[in-house]
MOPAC internal coordinates of N, CA, C and O (Angstrom, degrees):
PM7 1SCF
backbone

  N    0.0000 0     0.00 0     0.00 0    0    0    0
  C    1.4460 1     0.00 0     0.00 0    1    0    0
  C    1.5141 1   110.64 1     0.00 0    2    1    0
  O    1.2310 1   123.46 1   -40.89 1    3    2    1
  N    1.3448 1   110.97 1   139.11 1    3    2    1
  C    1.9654 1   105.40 1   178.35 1    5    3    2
  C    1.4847 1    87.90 1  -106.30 1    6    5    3
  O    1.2310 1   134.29 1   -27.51 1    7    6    5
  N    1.2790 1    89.97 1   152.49 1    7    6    5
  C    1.5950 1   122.11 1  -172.40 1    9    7    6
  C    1.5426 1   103.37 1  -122.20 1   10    9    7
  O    1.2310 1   120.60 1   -68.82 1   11   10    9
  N    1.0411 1   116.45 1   111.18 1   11   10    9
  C    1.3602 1   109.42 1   162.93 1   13   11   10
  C    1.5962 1   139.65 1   -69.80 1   14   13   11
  O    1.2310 1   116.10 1   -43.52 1   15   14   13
  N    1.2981 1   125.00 1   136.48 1   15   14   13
  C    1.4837 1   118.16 1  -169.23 1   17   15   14
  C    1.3466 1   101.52 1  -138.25 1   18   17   15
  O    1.2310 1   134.67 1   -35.41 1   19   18   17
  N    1.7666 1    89.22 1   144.59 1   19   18   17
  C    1.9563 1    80.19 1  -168.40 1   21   19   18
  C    1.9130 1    77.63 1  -126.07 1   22   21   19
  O    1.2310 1   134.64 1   -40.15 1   23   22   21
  N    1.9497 1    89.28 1   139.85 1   23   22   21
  C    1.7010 1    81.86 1   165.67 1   25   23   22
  C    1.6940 1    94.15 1  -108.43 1   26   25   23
  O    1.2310 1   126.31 1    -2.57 1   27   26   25
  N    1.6619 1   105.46 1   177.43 1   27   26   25
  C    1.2253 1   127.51 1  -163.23 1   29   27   26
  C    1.0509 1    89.75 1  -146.53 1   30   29   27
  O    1.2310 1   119.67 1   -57.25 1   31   30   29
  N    1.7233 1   118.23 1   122.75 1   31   30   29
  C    1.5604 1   112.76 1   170.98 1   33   31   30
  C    1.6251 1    99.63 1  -162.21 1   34   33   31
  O    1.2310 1   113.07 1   -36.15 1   35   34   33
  N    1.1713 1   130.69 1   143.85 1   35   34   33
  C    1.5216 1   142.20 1   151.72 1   37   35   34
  C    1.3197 1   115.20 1   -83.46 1   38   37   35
  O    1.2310 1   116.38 1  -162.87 1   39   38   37
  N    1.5379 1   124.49 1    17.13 1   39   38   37
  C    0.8702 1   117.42 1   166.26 1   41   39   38
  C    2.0704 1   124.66 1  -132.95 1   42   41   39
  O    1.2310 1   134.32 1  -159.49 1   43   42   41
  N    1.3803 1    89.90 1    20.51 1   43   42   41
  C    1.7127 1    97.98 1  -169.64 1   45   43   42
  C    1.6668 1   120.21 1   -26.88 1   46   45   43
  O    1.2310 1   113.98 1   158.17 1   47   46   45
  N    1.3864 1   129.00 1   -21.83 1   47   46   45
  C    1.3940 1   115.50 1   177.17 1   49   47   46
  C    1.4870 1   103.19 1   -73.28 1   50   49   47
  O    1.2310 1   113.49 1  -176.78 1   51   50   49
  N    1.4576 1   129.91 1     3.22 1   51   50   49
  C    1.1654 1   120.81 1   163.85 1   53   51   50
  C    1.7314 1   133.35 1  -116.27 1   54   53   51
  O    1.2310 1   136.39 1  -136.16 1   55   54   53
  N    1.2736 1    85.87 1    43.84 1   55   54   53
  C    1.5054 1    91.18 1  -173.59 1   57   55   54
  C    1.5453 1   101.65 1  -104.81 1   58   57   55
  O    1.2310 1   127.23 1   -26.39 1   59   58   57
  N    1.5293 1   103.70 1   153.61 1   59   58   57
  C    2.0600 1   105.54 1   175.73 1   61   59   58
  C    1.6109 1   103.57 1   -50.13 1   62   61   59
  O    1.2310 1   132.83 1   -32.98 1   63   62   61
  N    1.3270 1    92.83 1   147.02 1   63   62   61
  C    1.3765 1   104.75 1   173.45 1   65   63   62
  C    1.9430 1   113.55 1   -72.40 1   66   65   63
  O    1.2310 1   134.77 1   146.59 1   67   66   65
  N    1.2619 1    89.03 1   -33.41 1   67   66   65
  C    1.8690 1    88.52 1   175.76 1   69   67   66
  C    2.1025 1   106.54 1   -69.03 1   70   69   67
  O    1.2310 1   116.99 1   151.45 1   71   70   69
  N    0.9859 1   123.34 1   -28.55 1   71   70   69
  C    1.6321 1   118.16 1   170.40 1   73   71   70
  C    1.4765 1    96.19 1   -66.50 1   74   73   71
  O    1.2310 1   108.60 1   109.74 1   75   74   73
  N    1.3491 1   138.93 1   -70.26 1   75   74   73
  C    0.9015 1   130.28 1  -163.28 1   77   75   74
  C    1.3603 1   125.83 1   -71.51 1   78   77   75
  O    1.2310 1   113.16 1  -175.36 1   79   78   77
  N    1.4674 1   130.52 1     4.64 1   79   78   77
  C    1.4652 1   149.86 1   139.94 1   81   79   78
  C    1.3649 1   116.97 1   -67.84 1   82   81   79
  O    1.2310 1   116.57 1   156.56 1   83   82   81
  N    1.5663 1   124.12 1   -23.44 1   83   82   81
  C    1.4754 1   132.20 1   161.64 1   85   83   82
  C    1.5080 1   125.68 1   -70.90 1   86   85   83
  O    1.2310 1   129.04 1   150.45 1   87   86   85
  N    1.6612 1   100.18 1   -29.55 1   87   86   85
  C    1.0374 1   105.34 1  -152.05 1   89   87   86
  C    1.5432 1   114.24 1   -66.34 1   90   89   87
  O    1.2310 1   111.08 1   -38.67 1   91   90   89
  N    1.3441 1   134.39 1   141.33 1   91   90   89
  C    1.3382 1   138.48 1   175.60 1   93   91   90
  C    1.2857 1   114.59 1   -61.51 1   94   93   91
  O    1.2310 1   117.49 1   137.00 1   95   94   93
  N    1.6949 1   122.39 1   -43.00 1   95   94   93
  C    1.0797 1   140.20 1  -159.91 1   97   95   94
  C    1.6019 1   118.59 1  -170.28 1   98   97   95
  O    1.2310 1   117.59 1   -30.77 1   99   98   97
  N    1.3585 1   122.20 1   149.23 1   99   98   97
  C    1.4896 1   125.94 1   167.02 1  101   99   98
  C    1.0955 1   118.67 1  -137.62 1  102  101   99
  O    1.2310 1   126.47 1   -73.43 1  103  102  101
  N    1.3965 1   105.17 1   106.57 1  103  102  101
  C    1.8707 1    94.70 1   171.44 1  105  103  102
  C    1.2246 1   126.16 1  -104.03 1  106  105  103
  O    1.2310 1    99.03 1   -59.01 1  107  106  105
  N    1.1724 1   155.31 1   120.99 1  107  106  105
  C    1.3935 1   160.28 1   166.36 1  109  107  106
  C    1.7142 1   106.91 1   -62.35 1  110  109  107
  O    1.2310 1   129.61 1   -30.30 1  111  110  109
  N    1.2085 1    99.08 1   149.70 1  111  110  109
  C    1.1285 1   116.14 1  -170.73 1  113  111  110
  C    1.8525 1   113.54 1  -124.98 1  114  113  111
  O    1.2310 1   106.96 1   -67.56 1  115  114  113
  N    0.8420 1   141.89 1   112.44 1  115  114  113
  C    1.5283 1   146.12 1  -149.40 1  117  115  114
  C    1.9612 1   103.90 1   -94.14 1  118  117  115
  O    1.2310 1   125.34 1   -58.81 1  119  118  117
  N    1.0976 1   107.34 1   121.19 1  119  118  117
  C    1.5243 1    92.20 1   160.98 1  121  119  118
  C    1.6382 1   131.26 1   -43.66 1  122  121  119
  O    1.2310 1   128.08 1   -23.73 1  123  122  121
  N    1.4372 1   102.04 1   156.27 1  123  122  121
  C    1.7265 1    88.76 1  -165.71 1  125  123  122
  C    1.4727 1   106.77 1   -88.16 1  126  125  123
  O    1.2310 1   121.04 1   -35.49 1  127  126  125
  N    1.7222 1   115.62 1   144.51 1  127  126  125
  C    0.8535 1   120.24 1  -167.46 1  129  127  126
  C    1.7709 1   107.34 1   -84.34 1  130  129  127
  O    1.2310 1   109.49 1    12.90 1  131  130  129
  N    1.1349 1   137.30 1  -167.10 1  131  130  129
  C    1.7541 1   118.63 1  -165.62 1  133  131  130
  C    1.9723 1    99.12 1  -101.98 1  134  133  131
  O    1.2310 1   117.30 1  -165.65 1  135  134  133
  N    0.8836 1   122.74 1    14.35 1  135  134  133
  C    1.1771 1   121.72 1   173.98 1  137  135  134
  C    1.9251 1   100.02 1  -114.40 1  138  137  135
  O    1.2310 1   122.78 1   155.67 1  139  138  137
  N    1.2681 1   112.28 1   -24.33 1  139  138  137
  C    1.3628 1   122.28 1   162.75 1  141  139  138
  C    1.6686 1   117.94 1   -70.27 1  142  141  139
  O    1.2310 1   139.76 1   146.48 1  143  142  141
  N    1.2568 1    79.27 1   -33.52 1  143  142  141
  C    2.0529 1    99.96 1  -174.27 1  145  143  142
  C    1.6503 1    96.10 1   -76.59 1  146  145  143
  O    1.2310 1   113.63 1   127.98 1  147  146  145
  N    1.1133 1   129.65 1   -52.02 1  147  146  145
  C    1.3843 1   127.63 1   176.35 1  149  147  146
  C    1.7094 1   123.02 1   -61.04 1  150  149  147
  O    1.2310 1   129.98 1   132.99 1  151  150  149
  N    1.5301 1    98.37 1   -47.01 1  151  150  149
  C    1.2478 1    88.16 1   173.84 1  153  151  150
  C    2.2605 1   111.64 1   -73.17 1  154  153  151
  O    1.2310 1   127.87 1   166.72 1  155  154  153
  N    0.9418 1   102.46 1   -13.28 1  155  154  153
  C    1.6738 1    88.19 1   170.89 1  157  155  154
  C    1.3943 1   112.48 1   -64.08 1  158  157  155
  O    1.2310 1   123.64 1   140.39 1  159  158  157
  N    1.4030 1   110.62 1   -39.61 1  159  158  157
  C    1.7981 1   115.60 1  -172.36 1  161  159  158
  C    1.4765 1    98.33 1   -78.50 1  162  161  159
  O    1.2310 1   110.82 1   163.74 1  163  162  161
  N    1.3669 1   134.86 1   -16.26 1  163  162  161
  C    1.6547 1   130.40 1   177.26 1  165  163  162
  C    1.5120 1   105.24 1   -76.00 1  166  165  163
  O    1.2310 1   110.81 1   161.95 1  167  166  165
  N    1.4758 1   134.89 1   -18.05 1  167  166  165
  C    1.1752 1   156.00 1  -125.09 1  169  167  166
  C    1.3581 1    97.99 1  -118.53 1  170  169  167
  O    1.2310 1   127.65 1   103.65 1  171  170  169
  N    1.7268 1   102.88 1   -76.35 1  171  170  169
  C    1.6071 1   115.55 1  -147.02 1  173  171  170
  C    2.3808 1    74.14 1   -81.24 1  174  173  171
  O    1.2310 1   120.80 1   131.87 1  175  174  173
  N    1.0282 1   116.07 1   -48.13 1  175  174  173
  C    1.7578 1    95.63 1  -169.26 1  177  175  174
  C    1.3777 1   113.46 1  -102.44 1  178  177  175
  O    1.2310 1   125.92 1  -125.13 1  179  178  177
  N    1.2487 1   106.23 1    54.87 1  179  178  177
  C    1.7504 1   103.20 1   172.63 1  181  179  178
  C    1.5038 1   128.32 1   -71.80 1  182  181  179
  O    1.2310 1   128.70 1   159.60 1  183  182  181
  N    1.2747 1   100.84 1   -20.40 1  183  182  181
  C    1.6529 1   131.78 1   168.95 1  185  183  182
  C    1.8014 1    88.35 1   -55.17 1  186  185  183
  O    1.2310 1   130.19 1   111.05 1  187  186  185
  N    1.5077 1    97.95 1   -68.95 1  187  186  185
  C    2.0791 1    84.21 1  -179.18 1  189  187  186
  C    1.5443 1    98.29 1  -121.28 1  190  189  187
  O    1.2310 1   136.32 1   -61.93 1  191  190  189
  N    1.3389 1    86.01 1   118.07 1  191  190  189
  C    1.5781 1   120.54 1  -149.99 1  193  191  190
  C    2.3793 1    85.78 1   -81.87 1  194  193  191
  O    1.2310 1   135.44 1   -62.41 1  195  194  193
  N    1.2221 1    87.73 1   117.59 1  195  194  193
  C    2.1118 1   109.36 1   172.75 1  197  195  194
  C    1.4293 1   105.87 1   -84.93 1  198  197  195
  O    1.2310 1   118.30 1   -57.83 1  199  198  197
  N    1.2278 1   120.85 1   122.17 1  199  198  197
  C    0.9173 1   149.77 1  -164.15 1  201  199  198
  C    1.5213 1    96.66 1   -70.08 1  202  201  199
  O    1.2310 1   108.70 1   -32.40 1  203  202  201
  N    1.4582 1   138.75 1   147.60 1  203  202  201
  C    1.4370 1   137.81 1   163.39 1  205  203  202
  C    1.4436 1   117.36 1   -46.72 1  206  205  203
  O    1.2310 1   134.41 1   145.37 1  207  206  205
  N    1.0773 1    89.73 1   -34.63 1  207  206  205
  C    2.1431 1    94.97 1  -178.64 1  209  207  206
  C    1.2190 1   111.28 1   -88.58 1  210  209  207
  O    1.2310 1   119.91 1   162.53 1  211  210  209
  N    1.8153 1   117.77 1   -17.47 1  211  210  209
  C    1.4689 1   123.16 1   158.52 1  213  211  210
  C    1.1746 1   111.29 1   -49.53 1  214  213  211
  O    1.2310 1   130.76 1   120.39 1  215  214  213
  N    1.6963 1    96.85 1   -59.61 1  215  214  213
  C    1.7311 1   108.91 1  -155.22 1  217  215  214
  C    1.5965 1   109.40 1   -61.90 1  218  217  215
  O    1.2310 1   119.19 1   128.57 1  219  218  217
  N    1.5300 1   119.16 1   -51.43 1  219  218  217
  C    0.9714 1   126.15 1   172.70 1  221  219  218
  C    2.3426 1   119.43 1   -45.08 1  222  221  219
  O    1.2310 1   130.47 1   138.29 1  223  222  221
  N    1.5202 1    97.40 1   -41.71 1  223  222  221
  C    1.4476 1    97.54 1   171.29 1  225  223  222
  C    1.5836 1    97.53 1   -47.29 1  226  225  223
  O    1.2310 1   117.61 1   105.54 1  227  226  225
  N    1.1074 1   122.15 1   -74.46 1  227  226  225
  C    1.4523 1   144.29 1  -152.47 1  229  227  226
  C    1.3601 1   102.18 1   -43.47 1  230  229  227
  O    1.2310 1   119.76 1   105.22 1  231  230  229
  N    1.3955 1   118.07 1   -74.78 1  231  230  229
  C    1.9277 1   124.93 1   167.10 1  233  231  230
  C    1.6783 1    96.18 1   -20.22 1  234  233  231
  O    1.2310 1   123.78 1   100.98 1  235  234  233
  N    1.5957 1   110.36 1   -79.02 1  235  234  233
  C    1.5037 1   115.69 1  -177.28 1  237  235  234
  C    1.6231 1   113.91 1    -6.24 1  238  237  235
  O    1.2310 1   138.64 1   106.00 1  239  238  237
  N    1.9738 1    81.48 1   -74.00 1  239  238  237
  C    1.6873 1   101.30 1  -169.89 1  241  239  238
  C    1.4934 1   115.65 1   -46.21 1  242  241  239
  O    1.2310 1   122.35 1   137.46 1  243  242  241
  N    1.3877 1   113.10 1   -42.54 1  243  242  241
  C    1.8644 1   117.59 1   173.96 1  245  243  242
  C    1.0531 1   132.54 1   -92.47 1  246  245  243
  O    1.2310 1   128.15 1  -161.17 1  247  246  245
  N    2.2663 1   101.91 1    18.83 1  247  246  245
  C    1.4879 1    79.37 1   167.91 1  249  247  246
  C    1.7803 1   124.20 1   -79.10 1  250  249  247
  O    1.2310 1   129.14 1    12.09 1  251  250  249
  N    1.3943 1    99.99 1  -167.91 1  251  250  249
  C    1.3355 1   108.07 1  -171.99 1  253  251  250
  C    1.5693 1   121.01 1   -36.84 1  254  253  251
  O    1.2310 1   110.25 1   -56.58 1  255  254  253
  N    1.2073 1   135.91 1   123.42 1  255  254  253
  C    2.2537 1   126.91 1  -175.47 1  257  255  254
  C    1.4781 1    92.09 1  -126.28 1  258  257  255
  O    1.2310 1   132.70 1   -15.94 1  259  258  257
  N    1.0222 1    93.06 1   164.06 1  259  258  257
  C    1.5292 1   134.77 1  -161.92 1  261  259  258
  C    1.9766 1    88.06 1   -95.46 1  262  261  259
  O    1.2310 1   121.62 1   -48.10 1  263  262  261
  N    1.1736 1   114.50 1   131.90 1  263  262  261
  C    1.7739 1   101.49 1   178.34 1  265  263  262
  C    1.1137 1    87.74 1  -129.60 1  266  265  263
  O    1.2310 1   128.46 1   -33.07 1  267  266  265
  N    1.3647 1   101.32 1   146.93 1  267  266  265
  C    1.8011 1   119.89 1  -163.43 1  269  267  266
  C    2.2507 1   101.54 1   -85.29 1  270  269  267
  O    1.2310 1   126.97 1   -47.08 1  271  270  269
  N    1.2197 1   104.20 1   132.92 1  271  270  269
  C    1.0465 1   115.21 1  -174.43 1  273  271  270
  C    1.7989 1   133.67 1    83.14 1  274  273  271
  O    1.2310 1   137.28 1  -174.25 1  275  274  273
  N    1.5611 1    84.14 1     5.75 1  275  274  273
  C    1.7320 1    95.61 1   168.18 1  277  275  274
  C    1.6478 1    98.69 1  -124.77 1  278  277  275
  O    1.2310 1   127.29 1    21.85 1  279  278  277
  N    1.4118 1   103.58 1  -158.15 1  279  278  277
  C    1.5182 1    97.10 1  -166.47 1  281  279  278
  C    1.3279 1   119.20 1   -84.20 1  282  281  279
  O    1.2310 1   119.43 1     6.91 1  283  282  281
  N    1.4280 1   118.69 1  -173.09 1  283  282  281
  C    1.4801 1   124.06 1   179.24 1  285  283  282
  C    1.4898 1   123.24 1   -48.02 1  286  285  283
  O    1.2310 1   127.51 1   151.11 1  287  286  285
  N    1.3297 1   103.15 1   -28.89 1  287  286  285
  C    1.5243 1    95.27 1  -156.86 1  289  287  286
  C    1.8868 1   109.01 1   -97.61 1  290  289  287
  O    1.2310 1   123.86 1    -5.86 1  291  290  289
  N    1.2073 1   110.21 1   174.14 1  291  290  289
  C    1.6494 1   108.05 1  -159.26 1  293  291  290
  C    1.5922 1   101.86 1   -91.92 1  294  293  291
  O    1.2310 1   118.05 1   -63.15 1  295  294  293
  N    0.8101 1   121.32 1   116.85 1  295  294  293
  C    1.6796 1   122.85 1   169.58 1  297  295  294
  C    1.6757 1   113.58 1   -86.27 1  298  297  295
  O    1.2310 1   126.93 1   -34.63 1  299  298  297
  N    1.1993 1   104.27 1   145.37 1  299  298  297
  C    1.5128 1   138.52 1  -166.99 1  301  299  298
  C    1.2894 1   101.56 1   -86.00 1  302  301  299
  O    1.2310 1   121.43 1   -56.82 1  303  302  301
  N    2.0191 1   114.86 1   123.18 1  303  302  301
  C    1.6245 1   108.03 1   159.45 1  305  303  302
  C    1.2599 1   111.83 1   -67.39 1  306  305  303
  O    1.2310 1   125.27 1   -31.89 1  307  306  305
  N    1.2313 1   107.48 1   148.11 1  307  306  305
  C    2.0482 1   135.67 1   163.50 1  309  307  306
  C    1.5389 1    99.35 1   -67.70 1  310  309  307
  O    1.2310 1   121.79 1    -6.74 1  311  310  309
  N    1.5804 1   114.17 1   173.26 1  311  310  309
  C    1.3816 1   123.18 1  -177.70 1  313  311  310
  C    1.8320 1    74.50 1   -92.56 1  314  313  311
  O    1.2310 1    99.64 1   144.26 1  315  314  313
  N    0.8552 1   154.36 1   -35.74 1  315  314  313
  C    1.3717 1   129.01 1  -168.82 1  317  315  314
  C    1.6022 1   110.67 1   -83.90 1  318  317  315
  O    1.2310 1   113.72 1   163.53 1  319  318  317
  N    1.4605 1   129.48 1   -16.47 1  319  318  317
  C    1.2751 1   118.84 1   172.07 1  321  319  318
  C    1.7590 1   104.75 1   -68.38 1  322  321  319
  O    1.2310 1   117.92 1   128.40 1  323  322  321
  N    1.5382 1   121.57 1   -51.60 1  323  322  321
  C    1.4604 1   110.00 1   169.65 1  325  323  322
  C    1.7055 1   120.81 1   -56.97 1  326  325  323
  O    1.2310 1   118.01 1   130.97 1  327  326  325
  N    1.1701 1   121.40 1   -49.03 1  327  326  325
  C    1.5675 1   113.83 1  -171.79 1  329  327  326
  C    1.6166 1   111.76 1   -85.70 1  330  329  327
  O    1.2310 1   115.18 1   151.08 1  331  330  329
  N    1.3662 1   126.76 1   -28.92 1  331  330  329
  C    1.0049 1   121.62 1   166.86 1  333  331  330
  C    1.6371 1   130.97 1   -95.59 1  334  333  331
  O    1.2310 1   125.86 1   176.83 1  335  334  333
  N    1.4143 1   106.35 1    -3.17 1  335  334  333
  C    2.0268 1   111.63 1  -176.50 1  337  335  334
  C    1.4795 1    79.19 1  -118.70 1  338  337  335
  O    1.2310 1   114.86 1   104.36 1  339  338  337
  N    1.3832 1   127.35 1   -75.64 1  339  338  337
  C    1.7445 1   100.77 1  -134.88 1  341  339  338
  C    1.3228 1    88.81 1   -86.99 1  342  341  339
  O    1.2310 1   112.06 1   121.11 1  343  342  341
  N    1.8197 1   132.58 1   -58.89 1  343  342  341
  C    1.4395 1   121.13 1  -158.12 1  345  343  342
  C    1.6495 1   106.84 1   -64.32 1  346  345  343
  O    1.2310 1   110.97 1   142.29 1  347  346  345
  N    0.9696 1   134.60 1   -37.71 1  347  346  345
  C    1.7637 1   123.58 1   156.99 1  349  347  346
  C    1.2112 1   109.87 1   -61.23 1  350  349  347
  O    1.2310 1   111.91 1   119.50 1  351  350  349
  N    1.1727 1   132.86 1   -60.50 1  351  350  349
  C    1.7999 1   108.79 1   156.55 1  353  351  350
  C    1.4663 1   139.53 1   -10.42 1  354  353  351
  O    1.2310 1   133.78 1   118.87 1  355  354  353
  N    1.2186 1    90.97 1   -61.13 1  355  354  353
  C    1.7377 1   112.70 1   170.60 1  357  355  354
  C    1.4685 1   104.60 1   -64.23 1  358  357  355
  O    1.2310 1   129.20 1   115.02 1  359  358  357
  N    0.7284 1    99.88 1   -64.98 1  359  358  357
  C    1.6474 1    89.60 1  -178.54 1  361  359  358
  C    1.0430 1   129.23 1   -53.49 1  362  361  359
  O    1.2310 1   120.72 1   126.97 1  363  362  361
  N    1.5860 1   116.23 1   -53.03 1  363  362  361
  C    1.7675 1   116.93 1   176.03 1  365  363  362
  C    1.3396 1    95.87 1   -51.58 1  366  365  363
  O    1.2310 1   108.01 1   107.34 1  367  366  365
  N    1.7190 1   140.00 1   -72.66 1  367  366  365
  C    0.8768 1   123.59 1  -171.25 1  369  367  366
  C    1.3257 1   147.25 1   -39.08 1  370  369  367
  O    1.2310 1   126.07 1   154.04 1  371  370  369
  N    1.5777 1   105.93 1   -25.96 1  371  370  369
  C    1.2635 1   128.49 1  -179.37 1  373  371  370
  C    1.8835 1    99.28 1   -63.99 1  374  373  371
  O    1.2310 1   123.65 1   110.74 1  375  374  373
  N    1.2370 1   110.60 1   -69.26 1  375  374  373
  C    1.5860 1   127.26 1   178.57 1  377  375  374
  C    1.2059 1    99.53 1   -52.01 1  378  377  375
  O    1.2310 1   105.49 1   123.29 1  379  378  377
  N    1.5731 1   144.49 1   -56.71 1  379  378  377
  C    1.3387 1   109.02 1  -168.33 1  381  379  378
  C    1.5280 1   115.22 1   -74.55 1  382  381  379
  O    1.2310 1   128.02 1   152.31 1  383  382  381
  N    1.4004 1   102.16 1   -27.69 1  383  382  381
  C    1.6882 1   102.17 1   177.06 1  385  383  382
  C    1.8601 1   119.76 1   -59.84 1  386  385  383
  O    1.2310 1   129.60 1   172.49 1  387  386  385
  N    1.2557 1    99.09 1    -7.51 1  387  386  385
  C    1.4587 1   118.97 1  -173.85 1  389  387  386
  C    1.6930 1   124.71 1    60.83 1  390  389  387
  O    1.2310 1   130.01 1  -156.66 1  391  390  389
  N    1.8130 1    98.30 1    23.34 1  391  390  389
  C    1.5524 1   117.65 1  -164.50 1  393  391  390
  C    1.4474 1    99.71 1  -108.94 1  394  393  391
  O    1.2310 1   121.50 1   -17.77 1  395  394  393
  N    1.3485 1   114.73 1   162.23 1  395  394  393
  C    1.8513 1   116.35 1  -177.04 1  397  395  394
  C    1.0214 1   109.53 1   -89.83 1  398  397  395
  O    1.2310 1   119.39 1   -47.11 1  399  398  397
  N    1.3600 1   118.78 1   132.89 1  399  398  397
  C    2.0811 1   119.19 1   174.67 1  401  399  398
  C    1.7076 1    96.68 1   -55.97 1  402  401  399
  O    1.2310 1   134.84 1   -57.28 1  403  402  401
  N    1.6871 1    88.90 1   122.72 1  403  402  401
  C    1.1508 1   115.79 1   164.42 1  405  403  402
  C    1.5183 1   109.71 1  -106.52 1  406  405  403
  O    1.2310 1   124.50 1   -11.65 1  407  406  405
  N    1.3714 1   108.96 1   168.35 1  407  406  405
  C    1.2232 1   136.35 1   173.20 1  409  407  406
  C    1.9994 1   100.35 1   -64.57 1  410  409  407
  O    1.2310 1   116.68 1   137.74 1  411  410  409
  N    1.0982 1   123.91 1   -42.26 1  411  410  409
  C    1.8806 1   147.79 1  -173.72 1  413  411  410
  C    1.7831 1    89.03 1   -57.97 1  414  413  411
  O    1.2310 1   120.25 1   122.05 1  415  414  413
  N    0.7974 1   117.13 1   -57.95 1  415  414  413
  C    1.9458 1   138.21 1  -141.54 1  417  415  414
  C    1.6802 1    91.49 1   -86.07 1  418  417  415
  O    1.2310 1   126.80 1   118.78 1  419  418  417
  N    1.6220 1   104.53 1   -61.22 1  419  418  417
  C    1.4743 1   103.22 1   175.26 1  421  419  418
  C    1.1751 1   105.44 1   -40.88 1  422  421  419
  O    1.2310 1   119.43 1   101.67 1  423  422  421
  N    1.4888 1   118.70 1   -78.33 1  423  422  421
  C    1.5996 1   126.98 1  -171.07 1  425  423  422
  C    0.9927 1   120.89 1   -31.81 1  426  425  423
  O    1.2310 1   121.66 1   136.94 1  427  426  425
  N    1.7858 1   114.44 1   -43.06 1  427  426  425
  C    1.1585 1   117.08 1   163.45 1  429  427  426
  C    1.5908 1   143.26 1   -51.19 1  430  429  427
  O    1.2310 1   126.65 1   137.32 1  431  430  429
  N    1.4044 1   104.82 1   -42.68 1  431  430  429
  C    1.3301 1   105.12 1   163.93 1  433  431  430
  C    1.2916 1   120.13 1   -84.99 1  434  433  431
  O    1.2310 1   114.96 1   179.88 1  435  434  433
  N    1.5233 1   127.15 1    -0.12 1  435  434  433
  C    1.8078 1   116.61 1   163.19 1  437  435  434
  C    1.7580 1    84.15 1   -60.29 1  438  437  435
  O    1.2310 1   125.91 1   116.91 1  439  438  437
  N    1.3240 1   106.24 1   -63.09 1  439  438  437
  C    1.8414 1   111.59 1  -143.05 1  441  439  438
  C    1.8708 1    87.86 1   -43.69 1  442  441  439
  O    1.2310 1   100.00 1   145.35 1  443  442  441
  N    0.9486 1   153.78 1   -34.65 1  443  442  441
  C    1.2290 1   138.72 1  -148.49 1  445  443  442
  C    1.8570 1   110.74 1  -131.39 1  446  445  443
  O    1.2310 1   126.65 1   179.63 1  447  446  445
  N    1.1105 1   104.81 1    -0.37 1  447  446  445
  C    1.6145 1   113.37 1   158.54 1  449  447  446
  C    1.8740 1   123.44 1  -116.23 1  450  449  447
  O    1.2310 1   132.11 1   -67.90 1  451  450  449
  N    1.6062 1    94.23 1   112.10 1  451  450  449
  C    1.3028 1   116.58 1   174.44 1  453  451  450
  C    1.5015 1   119.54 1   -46.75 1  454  453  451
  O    1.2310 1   113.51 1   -29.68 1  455  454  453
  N    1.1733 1   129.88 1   150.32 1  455  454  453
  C    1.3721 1   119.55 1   168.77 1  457  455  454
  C    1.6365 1    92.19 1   -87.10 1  458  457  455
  O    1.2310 1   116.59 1   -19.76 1  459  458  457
  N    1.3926 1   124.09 1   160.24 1  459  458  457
  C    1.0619 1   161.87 1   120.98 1  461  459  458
  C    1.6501 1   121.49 1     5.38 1  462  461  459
  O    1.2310 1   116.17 1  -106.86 1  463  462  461
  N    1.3399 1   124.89 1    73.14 1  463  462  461
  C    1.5841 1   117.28 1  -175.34 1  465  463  462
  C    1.9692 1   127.59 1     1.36 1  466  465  463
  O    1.2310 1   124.29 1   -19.71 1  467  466  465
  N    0.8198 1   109.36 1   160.29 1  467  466  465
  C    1.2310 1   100.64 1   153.72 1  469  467  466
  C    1.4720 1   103.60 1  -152.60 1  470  469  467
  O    1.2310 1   128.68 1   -20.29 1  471  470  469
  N    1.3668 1   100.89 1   159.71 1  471  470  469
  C    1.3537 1    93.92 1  -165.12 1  473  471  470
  C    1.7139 1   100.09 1  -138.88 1  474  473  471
  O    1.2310 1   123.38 1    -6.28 1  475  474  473
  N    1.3021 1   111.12 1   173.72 1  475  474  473
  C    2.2143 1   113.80 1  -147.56 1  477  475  474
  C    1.8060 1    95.46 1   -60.82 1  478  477  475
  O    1.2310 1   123.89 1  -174.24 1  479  478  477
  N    0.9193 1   110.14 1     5.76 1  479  478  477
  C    1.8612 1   107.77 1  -178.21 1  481  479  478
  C    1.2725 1   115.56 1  -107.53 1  482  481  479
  O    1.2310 1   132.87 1   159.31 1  483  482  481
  N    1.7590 1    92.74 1   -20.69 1  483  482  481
  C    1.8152 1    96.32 1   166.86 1  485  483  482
  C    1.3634 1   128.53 1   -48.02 1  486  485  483
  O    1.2310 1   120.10 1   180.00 1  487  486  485

């Protein structure tokens, strides 16, 4: 019987060379670009629908930063730094603070969540 196995990695130039002689297929996946970045935040809060001049702040807020203690250049958020760090961010925070996700709170947690390294294989 074949079993299918899917790997998941941000780091594929380091995988064994014998998996990647197995492999069926590889797809890469690209950081999101800010019209990609907007439509995730149109997505994950359509329930409370972001205004274009929201959405557009928001792209702003994630483009590419400079992260203190790696190198010069600006690294790109992942679809998991928005849906899993800041918009679950926003939210837990929202609920424990016992306050309603605002448009303020979102913004707030881009301004203070980093994207995710990238590194020369990115």
């Amino acid at each position: 019987n074949n079993i299918p196995v899917f790997f998941v990695t941000n780091r594929a130039n380091s995988l064994d060379s014998a998996i990647l002689r197995r492999t069926a297929g590889i797809y890469h996946f690209n950081r999101p670009n800010a019209e990609q970045r907007k439509e995730v935040f149109r997505r994950i809060f359509q329930e409370n629908p972001i205004s274009e001049a929201g959405l557009n702040k928001l792209a702003a807020r994630t483009e590419p930063r400079q992260i203190t203690g790696f190198d010069q250049r600006k690294h790109r958020y992942t679809y998991s730094d928005l849906i899993q760090r800041i918009a679950k961010g926003a939210i837990e925070e929202a609920v424990y603070s016992r306050q309603p996700l605002t448009f303020d709170l979102l913004d707030k947690i881009c301004a203070s969540t980093y994207p995710t390294p990238e590194f020369q294989e990115d």
